[in-house]
N, C-alpha and C positions, 0 to 999 in steps of 0.2 A: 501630549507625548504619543507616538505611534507606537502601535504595536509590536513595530521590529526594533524601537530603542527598548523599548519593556523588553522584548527580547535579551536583546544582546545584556542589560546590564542584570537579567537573571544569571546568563552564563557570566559573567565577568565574576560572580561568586565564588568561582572556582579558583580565580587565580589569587596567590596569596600575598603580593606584594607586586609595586609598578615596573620590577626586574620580567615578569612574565607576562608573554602574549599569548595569542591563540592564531594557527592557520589553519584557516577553514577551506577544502578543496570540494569535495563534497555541493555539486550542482544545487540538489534538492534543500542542503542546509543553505546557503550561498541565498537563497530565493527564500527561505524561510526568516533570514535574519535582516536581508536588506531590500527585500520586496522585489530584488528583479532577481528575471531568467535568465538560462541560458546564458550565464558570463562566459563558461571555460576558462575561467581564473580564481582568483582566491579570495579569499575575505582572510582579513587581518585585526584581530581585535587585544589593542592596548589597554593599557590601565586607565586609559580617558581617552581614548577617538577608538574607529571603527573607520578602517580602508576596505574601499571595493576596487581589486586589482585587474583590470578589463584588458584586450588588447586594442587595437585600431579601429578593427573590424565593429566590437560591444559598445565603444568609449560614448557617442554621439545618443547610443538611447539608454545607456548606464547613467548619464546624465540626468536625460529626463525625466527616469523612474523610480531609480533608488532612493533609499527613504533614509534619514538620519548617518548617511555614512560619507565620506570623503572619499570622490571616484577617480581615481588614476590611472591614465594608460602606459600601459609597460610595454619596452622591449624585448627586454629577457625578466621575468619573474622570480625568479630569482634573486636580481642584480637589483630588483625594484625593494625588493622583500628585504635583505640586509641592507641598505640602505635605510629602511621605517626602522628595522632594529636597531641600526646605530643611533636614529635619532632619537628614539626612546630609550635609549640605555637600558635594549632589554638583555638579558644573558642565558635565557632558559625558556624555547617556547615549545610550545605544545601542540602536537598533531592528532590526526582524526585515523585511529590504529584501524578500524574497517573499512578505510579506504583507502590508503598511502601505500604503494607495492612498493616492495623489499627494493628494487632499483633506485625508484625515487627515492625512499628513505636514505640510501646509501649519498646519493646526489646532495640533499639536506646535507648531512650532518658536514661530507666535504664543505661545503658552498657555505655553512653555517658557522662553524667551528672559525675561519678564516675572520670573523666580525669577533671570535670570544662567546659565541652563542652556542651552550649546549641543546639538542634534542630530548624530547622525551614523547613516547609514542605507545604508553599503555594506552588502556580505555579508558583512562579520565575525560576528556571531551567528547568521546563519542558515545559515551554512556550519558555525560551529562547534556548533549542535544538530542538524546533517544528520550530523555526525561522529562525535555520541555515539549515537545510535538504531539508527548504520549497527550498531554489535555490540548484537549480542540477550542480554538476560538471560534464567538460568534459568525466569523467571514469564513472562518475553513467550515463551518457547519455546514454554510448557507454554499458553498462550493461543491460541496462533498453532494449536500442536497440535490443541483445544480446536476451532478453529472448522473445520477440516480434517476432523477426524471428522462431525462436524455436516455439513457440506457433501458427505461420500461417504455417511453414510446417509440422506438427503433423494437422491442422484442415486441411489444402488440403488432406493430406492425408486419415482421417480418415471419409470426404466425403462419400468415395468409401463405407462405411460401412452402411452410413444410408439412410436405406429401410426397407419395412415391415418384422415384426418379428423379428427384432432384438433389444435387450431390452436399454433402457438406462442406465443400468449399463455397458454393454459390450462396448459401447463408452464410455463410460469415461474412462474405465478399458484400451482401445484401447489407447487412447489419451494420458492417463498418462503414457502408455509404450514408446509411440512414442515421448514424450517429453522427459524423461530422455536418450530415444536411442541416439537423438541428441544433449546432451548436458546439460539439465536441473537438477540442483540437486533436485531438487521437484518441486510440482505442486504449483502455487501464495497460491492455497486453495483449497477447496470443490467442484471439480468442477461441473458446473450446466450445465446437459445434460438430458433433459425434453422433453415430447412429447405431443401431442393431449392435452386434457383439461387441463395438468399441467403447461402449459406453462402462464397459464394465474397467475401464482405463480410466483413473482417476485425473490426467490429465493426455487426454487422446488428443492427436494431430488430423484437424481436417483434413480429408483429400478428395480426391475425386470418386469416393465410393459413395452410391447413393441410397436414399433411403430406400425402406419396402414397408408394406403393409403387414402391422402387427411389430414393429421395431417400436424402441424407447429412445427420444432424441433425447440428447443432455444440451443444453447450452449453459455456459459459463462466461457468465460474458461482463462489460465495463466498458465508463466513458471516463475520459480527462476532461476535465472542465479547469481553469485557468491553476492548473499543474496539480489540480486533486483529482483521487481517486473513486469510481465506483467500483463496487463486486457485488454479482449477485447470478445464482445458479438455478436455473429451471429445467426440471424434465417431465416428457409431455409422451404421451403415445398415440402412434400413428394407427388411424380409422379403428381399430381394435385391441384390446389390452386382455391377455392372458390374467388367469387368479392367480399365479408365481408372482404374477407382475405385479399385481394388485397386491399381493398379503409384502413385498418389501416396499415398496411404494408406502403404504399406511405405517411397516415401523418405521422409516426414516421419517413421515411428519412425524411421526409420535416423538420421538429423538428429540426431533426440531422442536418441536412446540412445546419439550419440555423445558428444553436446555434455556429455548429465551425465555417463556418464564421465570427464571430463577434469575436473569440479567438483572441489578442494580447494585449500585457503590456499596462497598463493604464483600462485598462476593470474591472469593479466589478464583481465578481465572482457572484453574483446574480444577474446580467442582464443577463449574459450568460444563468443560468437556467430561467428568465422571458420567453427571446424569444422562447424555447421550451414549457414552458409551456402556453404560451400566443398560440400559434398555435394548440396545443391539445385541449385546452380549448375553443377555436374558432370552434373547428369543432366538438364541442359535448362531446368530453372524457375526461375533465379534472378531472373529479372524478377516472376516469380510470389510471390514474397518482401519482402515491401515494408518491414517493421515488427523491430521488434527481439527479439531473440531471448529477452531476456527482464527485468527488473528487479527492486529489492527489494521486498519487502511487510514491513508492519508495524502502525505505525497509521495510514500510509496504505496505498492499495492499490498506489500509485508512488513508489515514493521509491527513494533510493541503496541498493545500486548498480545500474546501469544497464548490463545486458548488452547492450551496442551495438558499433558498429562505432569508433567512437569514446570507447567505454568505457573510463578509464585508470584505474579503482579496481584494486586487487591483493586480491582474493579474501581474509579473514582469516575465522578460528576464529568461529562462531558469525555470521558475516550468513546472512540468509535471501533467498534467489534464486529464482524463477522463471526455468524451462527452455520456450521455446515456439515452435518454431518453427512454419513453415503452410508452404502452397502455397494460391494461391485464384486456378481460372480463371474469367477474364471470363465472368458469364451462364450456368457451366457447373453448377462446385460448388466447395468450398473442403474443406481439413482445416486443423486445427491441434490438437497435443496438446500438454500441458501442465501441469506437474507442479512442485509447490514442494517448493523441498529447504532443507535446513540446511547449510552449511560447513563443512566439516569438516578436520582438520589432514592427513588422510590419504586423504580421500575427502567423499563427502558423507552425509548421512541425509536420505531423502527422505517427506516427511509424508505423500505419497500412497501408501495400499497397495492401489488398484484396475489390476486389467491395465492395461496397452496395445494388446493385441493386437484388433483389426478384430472388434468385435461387432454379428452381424446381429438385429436385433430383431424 
């Protein structure tokens, strides 16, 4: 059996009777349940089959890739959609409430109602595929892994480039070449490659302002490797580092290197973020701490779990977490490191195998 029948017939738990399906719009789930990309259609899941609803354009390589589901092209999706319903005699399906805007919902229920089929659009589905993704399989590991190497040798390499006058565009611009050279079909995101007072901006927009001698660069950077995610944050100082710089610079590792200490299964995802912010806050900067310690990556670059202060996931075997805490003063400079790990039953394994320690460039 693959993966994505394992999949699908977890979610099929949900539904209580063969009256009920599931439509799944949701790209990233769409690729999680039937192994292909990129549909821009839907997945449709009955009391015993699973449809992949593609249009013209998808239909030819939905064929060749999808795994365990029956692929059909539509003209209008809708008209394809009540159609399956009729033939399954369904009367009640279920939508993905964080994805379906108020329009389309309205569309549904008209286009639905007309077969006998009510809607229902709490978070029952999209809680219960936040559920399944939260544990990582063997393949998404080895992906995740995958875009993690990719993203540390694109940052060794693009090192060599930061020094005065060269702007923070032209590293990012560096970085996202040197990512896809090696492998990457896109970058996690936006990458954040900041200098001198921007750094103290937790998430800063490169531009054409350049470094100087005695600036703190941040990079924030990631790769997509076959639709998984990397994250990971390094900051570095340019030919000379101030003792300001140095004494936040040491409590944010300290933070860090507390926090993933304490990573494995059984752990509250907000103790993890306490101890970081219990140590910031201890040495003065807790107001300098704004943002959360850290979250999941997968095939998004934010999803469950959410290392927050209100974080009430319980750490299990195999989720994948970012470790990130910062200090950022007003106008002055900012750090933040950050580092993605694996869950572990006894500790953690952590993807990143570049220092920590304070590198002047």
């Amino acid at each position: 059996m693959s993966v994505q029948k394992r999949r699908t017939n977890d979610l099929r738990k949900i539904i209580d009777d063969s009256s009920v399906a599931l439509l799944i719009t949701n790209e990233n789930n769409i690729y999680y349940l039937s192994g292909f990309q990129k549909s821009e259609g839907a997945m449709l899941i009955t009391g015993d089959e699973s449809y992949l609803l593609v249009d013209f354009r998808y239909y030819e390589a939905a064929l060749k890739n999808a795994k365990d589901c029956s692929v059909i092209e539509f003209k209008s999706l809708v008209d394809e959609v009540k159609a399956l319903l009729t033939k399954h005699s369904v009367n009640t399906l279920i939508l993905e409430s964080d994805v379906v805007t108020v329009s389309t919902y309205n569309k549904y229920v008209r286009a639905f109602n007309e077969v006998g089929v009510s809607i229902i659009s709490d978070d029952t589905l999209s809680k219960a595929i936040s559920n399944l993704r939260i544990i990582k399989s063997e393949g998404e590991i080895q992906y995740i892994s995958e875009a993690q190497k990719i993203t540390e040798k694109a940052y060794t390499e693009v090192l060599n480039f930061v020094k005065p006058e060269v702007s923070e565009r032209a590293i990012a611009n560096e970085l996202e070449y040197l990512m896809k050279k090696y492998g990457a079909e896109n970058v996690s995101f936006d990458l954040i490659t900041i200098t001198g007072k921007k750094t103290s901006l937790p998430h800063g927009v490169p531009s054409d302002d350049v470094i100087k001698e005695g600036d703190f660069f941040t990079m924030d950077i990631g790769a997509l490797y076959n639709g998984y995610h990397s994250d990971m944050t390094r900051t570095v100082a340019v030919k000379k580092c101030s003792d300001k710089q140095k004494e936040i610079y040491d409590i944010v590792l300290r933070a860090q290197l507390s926090s993933l200490n304490a990573v494995k299964s059984g752990v509250k995802a907000c103790d993890i973020d306490k101890i970081a912010r219990d140590i910031i806050t201890d040495s003065g900067y807790g107001r300098n701490f704004g943002h959360s310690t850290g979250h999941g990556v997968g095939l998004d670059i934010h999803e469950l779990p959410y290392v927050s202060p209100k974080g009430e996931t319980i750490l299990s075997e195999n989720m994948v977490i970012t470790v990130e805490p910062g200090i950022y003063l007003d106008n002055r400079f900012g750090v933040r490191i950050e580092d993605m790990v694996l869950v572990k039953d006894n500790g953690f394994k952590n993807f990143a195998t570049l220092s920590k320690e304070l590198i002047i460039v």
